[in-house]
N, C-alpha and C positions, 0 to 999 in steps of 0.2 A: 776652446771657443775664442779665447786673449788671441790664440796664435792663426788660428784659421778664419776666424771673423770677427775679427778688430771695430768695425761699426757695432755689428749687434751686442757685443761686449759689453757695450760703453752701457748700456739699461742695466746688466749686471749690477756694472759698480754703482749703476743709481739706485740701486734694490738695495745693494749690502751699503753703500752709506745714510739708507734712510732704514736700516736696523735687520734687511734681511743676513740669514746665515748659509755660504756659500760652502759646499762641499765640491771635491774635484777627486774623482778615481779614475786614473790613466796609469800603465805601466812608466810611466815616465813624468819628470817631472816639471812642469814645461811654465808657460808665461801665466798661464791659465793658476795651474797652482800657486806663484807665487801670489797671487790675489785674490787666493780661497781662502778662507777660515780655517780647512782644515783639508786636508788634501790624504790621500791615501792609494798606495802603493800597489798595484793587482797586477795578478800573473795572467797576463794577455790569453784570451779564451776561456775566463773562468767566469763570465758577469752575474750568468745566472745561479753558480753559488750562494754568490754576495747576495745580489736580487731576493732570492727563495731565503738567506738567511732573512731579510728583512718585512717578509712575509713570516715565515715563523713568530718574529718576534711580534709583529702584528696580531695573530692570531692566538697565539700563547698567550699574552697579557689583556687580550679583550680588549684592544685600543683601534679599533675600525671604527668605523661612523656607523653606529650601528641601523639607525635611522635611515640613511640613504642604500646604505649595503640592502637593506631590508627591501626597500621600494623600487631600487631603478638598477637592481645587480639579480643575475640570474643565483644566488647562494642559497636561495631557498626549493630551488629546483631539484627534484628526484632523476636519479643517473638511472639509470638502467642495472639491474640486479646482473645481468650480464657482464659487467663491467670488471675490469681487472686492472692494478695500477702498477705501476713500475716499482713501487713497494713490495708487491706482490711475486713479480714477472725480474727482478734482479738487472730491471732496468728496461722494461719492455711493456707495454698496454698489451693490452688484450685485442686481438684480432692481429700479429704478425703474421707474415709470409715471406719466409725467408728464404723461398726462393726467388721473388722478386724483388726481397729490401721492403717492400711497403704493405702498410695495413689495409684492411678490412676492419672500417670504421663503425660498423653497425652497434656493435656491443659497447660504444660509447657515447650512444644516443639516450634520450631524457627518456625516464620510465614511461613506455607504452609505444613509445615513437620509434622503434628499432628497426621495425619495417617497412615507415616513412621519410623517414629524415637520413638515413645515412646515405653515402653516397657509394657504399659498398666497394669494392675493389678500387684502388687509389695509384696504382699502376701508371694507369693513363695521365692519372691528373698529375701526376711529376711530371711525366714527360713533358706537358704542356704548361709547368708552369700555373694550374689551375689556380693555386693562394691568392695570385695575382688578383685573382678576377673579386678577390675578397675583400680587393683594396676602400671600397668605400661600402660597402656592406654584407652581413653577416650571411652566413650559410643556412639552406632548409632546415626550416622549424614548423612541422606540419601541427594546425590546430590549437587545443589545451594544451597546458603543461601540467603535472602535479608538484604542488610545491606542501613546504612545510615551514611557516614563517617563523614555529618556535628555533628555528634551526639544528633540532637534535637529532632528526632523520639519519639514522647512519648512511645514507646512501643521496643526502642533501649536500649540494655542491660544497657550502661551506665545511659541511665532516670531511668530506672528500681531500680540500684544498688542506684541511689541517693536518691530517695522517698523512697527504705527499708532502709536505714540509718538514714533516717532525725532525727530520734526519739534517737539517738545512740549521745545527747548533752554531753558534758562536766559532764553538769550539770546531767545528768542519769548515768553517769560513775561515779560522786562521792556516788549520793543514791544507787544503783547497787552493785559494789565491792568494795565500801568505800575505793577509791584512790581519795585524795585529787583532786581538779579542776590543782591548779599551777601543780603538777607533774603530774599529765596529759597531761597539754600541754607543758611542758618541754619533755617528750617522744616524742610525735607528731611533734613537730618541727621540733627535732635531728632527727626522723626516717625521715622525707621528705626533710631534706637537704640533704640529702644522697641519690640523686635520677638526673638524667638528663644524660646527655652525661658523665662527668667527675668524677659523683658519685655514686660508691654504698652503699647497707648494709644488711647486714644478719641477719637471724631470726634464731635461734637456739633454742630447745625443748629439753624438753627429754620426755623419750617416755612413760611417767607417762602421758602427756597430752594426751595420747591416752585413755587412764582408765577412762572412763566418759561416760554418757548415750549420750553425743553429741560431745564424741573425736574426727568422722572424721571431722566434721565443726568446729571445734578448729583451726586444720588444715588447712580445706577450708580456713578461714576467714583469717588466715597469707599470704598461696596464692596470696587472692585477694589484699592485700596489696602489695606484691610483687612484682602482674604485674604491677599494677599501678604506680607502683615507676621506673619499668622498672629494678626490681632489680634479673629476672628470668635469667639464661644461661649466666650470665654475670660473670668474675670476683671478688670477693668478693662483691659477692653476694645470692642468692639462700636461701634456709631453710635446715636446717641440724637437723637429729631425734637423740638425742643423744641414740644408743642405748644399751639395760640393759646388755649385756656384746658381748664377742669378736663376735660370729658368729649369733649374732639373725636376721642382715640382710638376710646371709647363710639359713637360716631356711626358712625363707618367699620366698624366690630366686629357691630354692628346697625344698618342704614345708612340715613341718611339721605340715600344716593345715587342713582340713579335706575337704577341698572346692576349693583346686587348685592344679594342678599339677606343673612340673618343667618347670619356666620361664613366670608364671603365665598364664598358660593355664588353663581355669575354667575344675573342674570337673565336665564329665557329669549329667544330670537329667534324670531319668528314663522314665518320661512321656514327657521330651522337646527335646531329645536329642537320638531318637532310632536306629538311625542311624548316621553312618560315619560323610558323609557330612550334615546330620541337625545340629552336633555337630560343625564342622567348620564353617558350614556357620554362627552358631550362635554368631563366634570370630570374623570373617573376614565383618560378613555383607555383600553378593556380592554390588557390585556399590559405595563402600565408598571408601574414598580416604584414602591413611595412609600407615603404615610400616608394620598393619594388614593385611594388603589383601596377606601376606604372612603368613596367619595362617596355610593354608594347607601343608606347606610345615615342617611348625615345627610339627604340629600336627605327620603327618604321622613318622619324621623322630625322633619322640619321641617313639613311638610304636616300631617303627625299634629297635630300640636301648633295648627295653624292650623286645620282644620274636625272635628277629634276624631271622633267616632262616622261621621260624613258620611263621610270617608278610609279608604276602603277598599283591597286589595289589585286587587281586582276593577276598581275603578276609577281606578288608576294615582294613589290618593290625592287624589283632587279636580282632579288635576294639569290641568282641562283648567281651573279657574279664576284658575290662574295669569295675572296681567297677562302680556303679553309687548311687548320691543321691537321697533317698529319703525325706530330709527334714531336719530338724534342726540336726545335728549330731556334733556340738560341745562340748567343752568340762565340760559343763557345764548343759546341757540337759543329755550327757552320768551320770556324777553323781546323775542326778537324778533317770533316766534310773539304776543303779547299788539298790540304795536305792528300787527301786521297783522291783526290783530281774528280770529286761530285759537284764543284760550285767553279762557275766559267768566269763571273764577274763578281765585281764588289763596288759598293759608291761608300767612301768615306769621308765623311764629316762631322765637324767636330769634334773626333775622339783622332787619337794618335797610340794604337792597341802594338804597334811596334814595340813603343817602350811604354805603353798606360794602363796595358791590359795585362793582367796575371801568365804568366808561362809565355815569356817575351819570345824564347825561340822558337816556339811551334807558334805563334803568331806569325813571324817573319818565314817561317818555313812555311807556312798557308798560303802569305798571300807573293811568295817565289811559285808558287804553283796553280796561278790563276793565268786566262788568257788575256786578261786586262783592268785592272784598278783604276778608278778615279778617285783623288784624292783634291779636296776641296779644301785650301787652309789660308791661313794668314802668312806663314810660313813656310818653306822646304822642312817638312817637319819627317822626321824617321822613317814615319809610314809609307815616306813616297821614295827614298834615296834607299833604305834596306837592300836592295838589290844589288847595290855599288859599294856601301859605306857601313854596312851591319856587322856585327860579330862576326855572323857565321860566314862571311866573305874571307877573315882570318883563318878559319878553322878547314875551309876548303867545302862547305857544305851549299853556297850558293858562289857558283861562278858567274860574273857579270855576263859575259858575253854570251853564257848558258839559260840565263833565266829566261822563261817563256813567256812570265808576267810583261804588258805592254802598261806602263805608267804614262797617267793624264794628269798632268798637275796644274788646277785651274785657281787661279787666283778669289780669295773670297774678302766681301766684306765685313769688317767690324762691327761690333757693335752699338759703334758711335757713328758708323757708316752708314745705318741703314734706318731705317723706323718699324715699328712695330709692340709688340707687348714683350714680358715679362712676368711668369708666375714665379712668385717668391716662396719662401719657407711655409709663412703663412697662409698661401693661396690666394695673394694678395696678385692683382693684372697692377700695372703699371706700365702705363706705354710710356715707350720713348720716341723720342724725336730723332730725325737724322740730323745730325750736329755737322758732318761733312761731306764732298762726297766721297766717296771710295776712289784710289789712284788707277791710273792708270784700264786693264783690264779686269777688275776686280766685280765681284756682282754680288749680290745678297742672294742666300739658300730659294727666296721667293722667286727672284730673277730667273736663277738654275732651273730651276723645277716647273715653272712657270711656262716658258719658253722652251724644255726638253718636250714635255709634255704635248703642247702645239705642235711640234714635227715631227714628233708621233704619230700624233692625230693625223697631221698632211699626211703622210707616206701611209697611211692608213686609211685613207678616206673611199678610196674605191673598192675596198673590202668587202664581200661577201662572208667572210667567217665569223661561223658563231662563236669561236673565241676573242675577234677582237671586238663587237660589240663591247664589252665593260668602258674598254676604254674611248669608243668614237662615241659612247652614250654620256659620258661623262659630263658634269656642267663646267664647263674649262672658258666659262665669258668675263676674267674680271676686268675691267678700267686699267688701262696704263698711263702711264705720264714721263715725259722727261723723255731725252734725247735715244736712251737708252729700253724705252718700251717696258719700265718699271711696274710691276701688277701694283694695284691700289692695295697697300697693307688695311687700309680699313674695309676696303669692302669684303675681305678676307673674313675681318673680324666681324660684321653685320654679317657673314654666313654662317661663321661661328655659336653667332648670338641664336641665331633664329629665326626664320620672318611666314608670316600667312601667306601660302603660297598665291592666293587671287588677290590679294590688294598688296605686296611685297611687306607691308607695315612689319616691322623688328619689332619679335616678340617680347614682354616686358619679365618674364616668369618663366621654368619648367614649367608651369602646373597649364600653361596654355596648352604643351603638347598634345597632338592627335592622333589618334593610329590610323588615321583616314585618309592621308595621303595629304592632308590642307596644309600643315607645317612641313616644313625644312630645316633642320636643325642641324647644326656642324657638331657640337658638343653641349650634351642638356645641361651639364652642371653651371657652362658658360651660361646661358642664360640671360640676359639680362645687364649684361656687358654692353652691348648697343641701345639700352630701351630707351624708346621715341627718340631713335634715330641719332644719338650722343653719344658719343664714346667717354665712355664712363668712366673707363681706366684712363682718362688722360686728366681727370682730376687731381689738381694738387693743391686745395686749399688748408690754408694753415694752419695746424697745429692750435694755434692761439685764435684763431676764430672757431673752433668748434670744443668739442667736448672729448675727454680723455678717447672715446671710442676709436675718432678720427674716420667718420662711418664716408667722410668726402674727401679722402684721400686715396686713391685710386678705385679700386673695386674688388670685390673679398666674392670665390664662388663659394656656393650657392647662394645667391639673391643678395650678395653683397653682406650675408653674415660674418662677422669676424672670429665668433665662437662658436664652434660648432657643436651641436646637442645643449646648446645651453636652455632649453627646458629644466634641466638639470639643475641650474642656480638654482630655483626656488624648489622651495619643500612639496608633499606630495598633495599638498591645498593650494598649491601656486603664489605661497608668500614668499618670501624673501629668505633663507636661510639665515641672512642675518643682514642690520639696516648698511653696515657698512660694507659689506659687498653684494649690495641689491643691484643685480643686472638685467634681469628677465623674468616678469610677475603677472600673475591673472589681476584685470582690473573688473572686478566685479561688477560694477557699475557701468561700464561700456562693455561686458562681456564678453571681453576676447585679452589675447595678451598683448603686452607693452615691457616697455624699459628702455635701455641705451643702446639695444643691439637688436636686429631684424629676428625675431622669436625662431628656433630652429623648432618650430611645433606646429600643427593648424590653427591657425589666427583663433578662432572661435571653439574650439573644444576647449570645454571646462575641464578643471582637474578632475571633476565629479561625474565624468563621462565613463560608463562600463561598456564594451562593445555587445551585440544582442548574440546568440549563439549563433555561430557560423559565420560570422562576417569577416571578411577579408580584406587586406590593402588597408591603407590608410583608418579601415571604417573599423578595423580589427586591433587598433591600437588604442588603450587605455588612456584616459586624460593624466595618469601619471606613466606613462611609458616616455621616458626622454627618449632614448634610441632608438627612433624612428626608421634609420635603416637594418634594424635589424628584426630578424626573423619572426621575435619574441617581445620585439622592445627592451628589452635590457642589458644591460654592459655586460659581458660575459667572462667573468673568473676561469671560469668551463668553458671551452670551445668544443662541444660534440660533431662539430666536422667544419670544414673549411679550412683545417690549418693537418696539413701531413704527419708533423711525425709527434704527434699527442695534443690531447686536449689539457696537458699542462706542461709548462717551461719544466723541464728534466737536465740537470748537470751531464752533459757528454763534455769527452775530452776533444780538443782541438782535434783534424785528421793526424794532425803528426804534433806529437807531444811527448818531452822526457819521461811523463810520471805514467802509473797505473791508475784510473779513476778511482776514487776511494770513493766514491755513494757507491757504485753499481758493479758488477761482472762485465757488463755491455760496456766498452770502451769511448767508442764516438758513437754520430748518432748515427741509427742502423738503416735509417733511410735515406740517408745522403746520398749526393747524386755521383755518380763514377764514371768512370769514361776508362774501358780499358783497351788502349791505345797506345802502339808503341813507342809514341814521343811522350807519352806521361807517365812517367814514373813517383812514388809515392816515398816518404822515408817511412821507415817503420818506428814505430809505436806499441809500447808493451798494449796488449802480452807477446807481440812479434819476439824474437832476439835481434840483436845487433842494432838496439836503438840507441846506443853510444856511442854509435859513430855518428850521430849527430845531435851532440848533449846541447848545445844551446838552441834558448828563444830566443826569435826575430822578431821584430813588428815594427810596420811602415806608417808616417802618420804626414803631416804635410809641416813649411815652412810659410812663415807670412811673407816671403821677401819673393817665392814660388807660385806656379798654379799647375793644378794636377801635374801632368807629362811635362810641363817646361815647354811647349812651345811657345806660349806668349809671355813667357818671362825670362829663359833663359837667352833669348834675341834681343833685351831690351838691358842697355850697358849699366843703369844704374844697379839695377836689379841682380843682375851678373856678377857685377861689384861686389854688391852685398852678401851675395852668397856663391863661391866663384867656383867649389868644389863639391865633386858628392863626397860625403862621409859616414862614417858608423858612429858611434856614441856607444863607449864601452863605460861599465865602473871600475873604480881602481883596481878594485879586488881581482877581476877578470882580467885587467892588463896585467897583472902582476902573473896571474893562474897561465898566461897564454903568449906572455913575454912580448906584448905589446906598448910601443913610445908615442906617447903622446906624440900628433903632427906624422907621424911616421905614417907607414903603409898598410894595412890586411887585408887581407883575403878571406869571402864567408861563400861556403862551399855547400850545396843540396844536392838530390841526384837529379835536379832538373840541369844545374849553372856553376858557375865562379863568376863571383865582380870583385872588383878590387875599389878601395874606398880610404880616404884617410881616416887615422882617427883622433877621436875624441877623445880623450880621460876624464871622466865627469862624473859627480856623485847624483848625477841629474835619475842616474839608473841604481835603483837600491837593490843588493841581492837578497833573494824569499826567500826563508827558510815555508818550504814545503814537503810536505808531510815527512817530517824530520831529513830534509836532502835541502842542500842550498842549490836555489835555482838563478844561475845567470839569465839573463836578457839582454838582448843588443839592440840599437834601435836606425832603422834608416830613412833617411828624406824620399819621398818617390816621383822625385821631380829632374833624372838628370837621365840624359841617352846622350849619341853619339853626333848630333847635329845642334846649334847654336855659336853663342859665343864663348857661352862655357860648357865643358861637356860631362861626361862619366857614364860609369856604367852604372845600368837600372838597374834595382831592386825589386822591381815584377820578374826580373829575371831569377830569382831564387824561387818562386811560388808552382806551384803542380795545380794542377784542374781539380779542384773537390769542390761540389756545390751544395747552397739548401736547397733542401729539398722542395721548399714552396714557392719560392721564386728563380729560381737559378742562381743566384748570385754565388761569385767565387769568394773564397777563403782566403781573403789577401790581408789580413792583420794577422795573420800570427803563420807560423811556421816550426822548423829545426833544422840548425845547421851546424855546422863546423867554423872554427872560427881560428883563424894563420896569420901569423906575421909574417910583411914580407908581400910584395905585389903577387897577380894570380900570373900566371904560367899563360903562353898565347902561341895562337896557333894551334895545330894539330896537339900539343902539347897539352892543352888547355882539357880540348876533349878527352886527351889519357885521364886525368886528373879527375875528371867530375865521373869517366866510366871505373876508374877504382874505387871510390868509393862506392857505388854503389853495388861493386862486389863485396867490398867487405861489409856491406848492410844487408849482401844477401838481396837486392833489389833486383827483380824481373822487370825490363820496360815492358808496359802494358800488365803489367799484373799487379793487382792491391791484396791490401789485405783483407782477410775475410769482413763482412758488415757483418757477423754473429760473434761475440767475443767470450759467450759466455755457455758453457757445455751445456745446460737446461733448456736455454731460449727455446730452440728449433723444436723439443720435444715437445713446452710445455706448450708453445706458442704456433708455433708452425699447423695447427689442425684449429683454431680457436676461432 
């Protein structure tokens, strides 16, 4: 956090100099470390080890909150007698199918609900990225639940969580991720003293721990820590994603995903979803209790907002011009998709997947086989010269005057170029102002899009096809200004917000939305961003005129809350858990809640509210139920569905890792996503043979002086200056093992690539003694390619295509490779080099290794 976000740091050091105690686990040992307490050393892909150790100890010494565990966590909830755990299964739940990699969730549902609540066959939902849709609330939970508040139920969430940890000793945590035992339990302490009425503590990431074949259970497993400690909705407390720059929340919120609409409304599926209400009803679940059961009202009031007058009731709101999914359409199946000549175009903006994206040269060999790219930046950034100036130009794999791809390279503006919002870590808007204008031909994403859009429309207008209705029906009317025919950024955001479609008035709340066609809404959790007509987020008053909250310094969604479920501060009578961190409390006397933060609960339900039987939505929620989007109302230790590959964070090994997992048989995790494709080749991984041809770990993490890909930092000469080379970061022990000079040359070799890097000698990188084997680690910047001022070769360039399985996301923190002194070899030369070894690994391109690792799985599990 020191080294990647140096502002939000600084709160850090105001916490540890007014007596907080800061821990730091990174396989390396960075800026952040030196200004920890206590700092500790992990073998990259092992977190949820660690995680699940500190769970054990949790639960072992009876030090959860037990108070809140009781009231606002599912731990007293009955599993399903069905049910089988990876304890059981040698590293498998119950319902595999391992002809498809994925489960059948059913036998992981809450006793009674087994034929309610699961989502049965989970196939689909990989392909689609379904987790996604899980991002702000919880999965079907039909009706009652049985619970057991003594907690002894052997088949009560909390037995469940204790018997899949047992295994998760001290002593597995040091053979595992080769963190000593004493720091170990030096962590574990500090994090459980910080727990009960008068204590919290925070878990902070960043959002590289999502990069992993098992990122969202990374995740999960801090969670589960969380509730237990009682350290959710409270206070300084909760988990924070440090994320990779200003508006990458913004992105997810209104998405640039391919699997969710705005305010995480899943995108429909073609064969699930053919209608209106089969699509809602698939969000809302009729009969579930939650904040959900008003899916139809965003739903509709999101259409509205998208073809206005066109949206009618009559016509299920245009709903038949909704895109829909047919299956994997991320953005990683798309480049493969480009390599086999399925994808004609691409528009890209703001990323630079040349050199930013995992498996650089099937990215560059993608988009060599398109009929035309546009590429929108601040810079000549890789994405757009690959053609001319890329590796594979040396190796003879794209000839310039051969490539088919026609490149558009269109000048874009800045950030200080243009005006607009900003969602932050905290889902905080913040608008900015245009500070300049943009030189020359240069235009903001709004301008582009804006104005693409309109001569669309013209060259469309005399259409008679029902396919281009979507788009001649679309509300494409906003305000421009300036020489240049600029769209109004705000009236953007007042669409955003919401507004009653016969008097336009900007709606002040979700809770106004309609299913009736009268609102228009861009994004419901926006909300409230524009009310009575103010742009909310341009609030910046100070710090010293208001209260630590700072509720009028820009605009926090939903409804301008800064803590989200904080029902949760106060106990299950709506007092204060304790007076010194009273944030959110029933006032008996005016009969609704209050405190320093907009209540994430219904104003007026009392703690002392039981729902009547049968009631649903909102009406079905308990006056002690803080998590209101969820199914159940409670934080879930147990996930019985919405998350793929188990309803608990399970130790798999990285896809490609030196050692043999010591919890399980099952190697990595079994439902990871694969692509078998003959640009992707895999290293192998006991129990393969020939995983010593690539003994060492990799892992990629950022520089303060850098930003992601390096285009707007490596153009810019201070910056250049400062960090003027790519490099490795070896420890001494491994320069000596591998005949490595300080400043000198190496070369680290995958069966994807060779780069070549100077190096480091630095005891920044400790070697693990893991499970009795010393494990090296190397570590690299992932900010340099072949265009700027200063160049090198990328580090995406060593990664293979392995995804999770809930979100897609690729496996770019950790690896295995080889590791040479001496520059890499170029040219055709280069290709000899990376195709030998993967004959001596024995590597087929396009073939992985099996997802079943373990000779039981398939009998025991494969019919279940």
């Amino acid at each position: 956090m020191a080294e990647a976000h140096p502002v939000g740091f600084q709160w850090v050091m105001e916490a540890k100099r007014r007596g907080a105690k800061v821990f730091h686990v990174d396989p390396r040992f960075t800026r952040t470390s030196a200004l920890a307490d206590s700092y500790l050393p992990i073998r990259a892909g092992t977190d949820i080890a660690l995680l699940g150790g500190v769970v054990r100890y949790i639960l072992e010494n009876e030090l959860d909150f037990r108070e809140y565990v009781l009231s606002y966590t599912n731990a007293a909830t009955i599993v399903s007698a069905e049910f089988s755990d990876t304890e059981d299964g040698d590293g498998f739940f119950s319902g595999f199918d391992p002809e498809t990699g994925t489960y059948v969730q059913d036998s992981w549902q809450y006793e009674g609900h087994e034929g309610s609540s699961g989502s049965g066959h989970t196939a689909q939902e990989r392909d689609s990225a379904a987790g996604l849709a899980h991002e702000s609330h919880g999965a079907h939970v039909g009706g009652q639940t049985r619970r057991d508040e003594t907690l002894q139920h052997p088949r009560c969430v909390y037995q469940i969580l204790k018997r899949h940890f047992s295994r998760y000793t001290p002593e597995m945590v040091e053979r595992v991720c080769g963190i000593p035992q004493d720091k170990f339990l030096e962590l574990a302490q500090a994090w459980t003293a910080n727990s009960g009425r008068e204590r919290t503590g925070m878990l902070i990431y960043s959002v590289g721990w999502t990069q992993h074949s098992v990122g969202v259970q990374y995740i999960r497993t801090g969670a589960i820590i969380q509730l237990l400690l009682g350290n959710m909705g409270r206070p300084g407390g909760g988990i924070m994603a440090l994320r990779g720059h200003a508006s990458i929340q913004g992105s997810t919120d209104i998405p640039t995903l391919f699997n969710l609409l705005p305010g995480y409304l899943p995108m429909p599926h073609h064969a699930e979803h053919p209608t209106f209400d089969e699509w809602v009803d698939s969000i809302r679940h009729p009969g579930q209790k939650g904040f959900w059961g008003n899916a139809r009202s965003f739903a509709a009031s999101l259409l509205k907002a998208y073809w206005g007058d066109a949206a009618t009731p009559e016509n299920d709101y245009c709903y038949g011009y909704l895109p829909r999914l047919t299956g994997d359409h991320g953005t990683y199946q798309q480049v493969l998709d480009m390599i086999d000549g399925k994808i004609k175009g691409y528009f890209l903006l703001g990323q630079n997947p040349a050199v930013g994206s995992a498996h650089g040269r099937a990215q560059r060999l993608g988009m060599a086989n398109l009929d035309w790219l546009v590429v929108r930046d601040l810079f000549e950034i890789e994405s757009a010269t690959f053609w001319k100036n890329g590796p594979e130009v040396a190796t003879g794999e794209i000839v310039p005057e051969e490539c088919r791809t026609e490149v558009f390279f269109l000048p874009a503006a800045s950030h200080v170029e243009k005006e607009g919002t900003f969602t932050q870590t905290q889902r905080l808007l913040q608008w900015r102002e245009k500070a300049v204008e943009p030189p020359g031909d240069a235009r903001s994403e709004l301008w582009f899009f804006y104005h693409l859009g309109r001569r669309l429309r013209e060259k469309l207008a005399g259409s008679k096809l029902p396919r281009d209705r979507a788009l001649l029906d679309l509300t494409w009317d906003y305000p421009t200004h300036g020489p240049h025919a600029e769209p109004s950024a705000e009236s953007v955001l007042r669409e955003i917000n919401g507004y009653d479609v016969a008097t336009g008035r900007p709606l002040s709340s979700f809770a106004e939305a309609r299913a009736d066609g009268s609102t228009a809404i861009g994004c419901w959790i926006y909300t409230g961003v524009y009310a009575d007509g103010v742009n909310q987020a341009a609030r910046r008053r100070s710090r010293h005129e208001q209260d630590w909250v700072a509720a009028e310094w820009g605009w926090a969604w939903p409804a301008n809350r800064r803590m989200l479920y904080n029902r949760a501060s106060a106990d299950p009578d709506g007092n204060p858990w304790s007076e010194r961190k009273r944030y959110v409390w029933w006032d008996a006397e005016k009969a609704e809640w209050t405190g320093h933060d907009v209540p994430d609960f219904e104003k007026t339900k009392p703690p002392s509210y039981r729902p009547p039987p049968g009631a649903s939505g909102t009406e079905g929620l308990a006056g002690d139920d803080p998590f209101i989007m969820q199914g159940d109302g409670k934080g879930w230790l147990y996930a019985p569905s919405g998350v793929l590959d188990g309803p608990l964070p399970t130790h798999y090994e990285p896809v490609e890792s030196p050692v043999r997992n010591p919890f399980y048989g099952q190697q990595a995790n079994p439902t990871r996503k694969m692509y078998a494709h003959p640009v992707n080749s895999v290293n192998p991984s006991p129990p393969e043979e020939h995983s010593q041809v690539f003994p060492y770990v990799f892992t990629v993490s950022r520089l303060t002086e850098h930003h992601t890909a390096g285009g707007m930092s490596r153009t810019v000469s201070p910056l250049a200056e400062l960090q003027p080379e790519m490099f490795v970061e070896v420890s001494p022990e491994l320069a000596v093992e591998r005949g490595l000079d300080h400043l000198g040359w190496a070369h680290l070799v995958t069966a994807r690539a060779a780069i070549e890097a100077k190096v480091l000698v630095t005891d920044r990188l400790t070697p693990l003694r893991v499970d009795d084997r010393i494990i090296h680690q190397v570590w690299l910047p992932y900010h340099f390619g072949f265009e700027g001022l200063v160049t090198g070769d990328s580090a995406n360039d060593l990664f293979g295509i392995s995804l999770d399985p809930n979100v897609l996301i690729q496996e770019s923190k950790v690896g295995t490779c080889d590791v040479r002194p001496g520059r890499r070899p170029t040219g055709r030369d280069l290709l000899d080099l990376v195709t030998d070894y993967r004959r001596r690994a024995g590597t087929v391109p396009g073939q992985h290794a099996p997802a079943v690792t373990t000779d039981s799985a398939g009998e025991e599990h494969g019919a279940s």
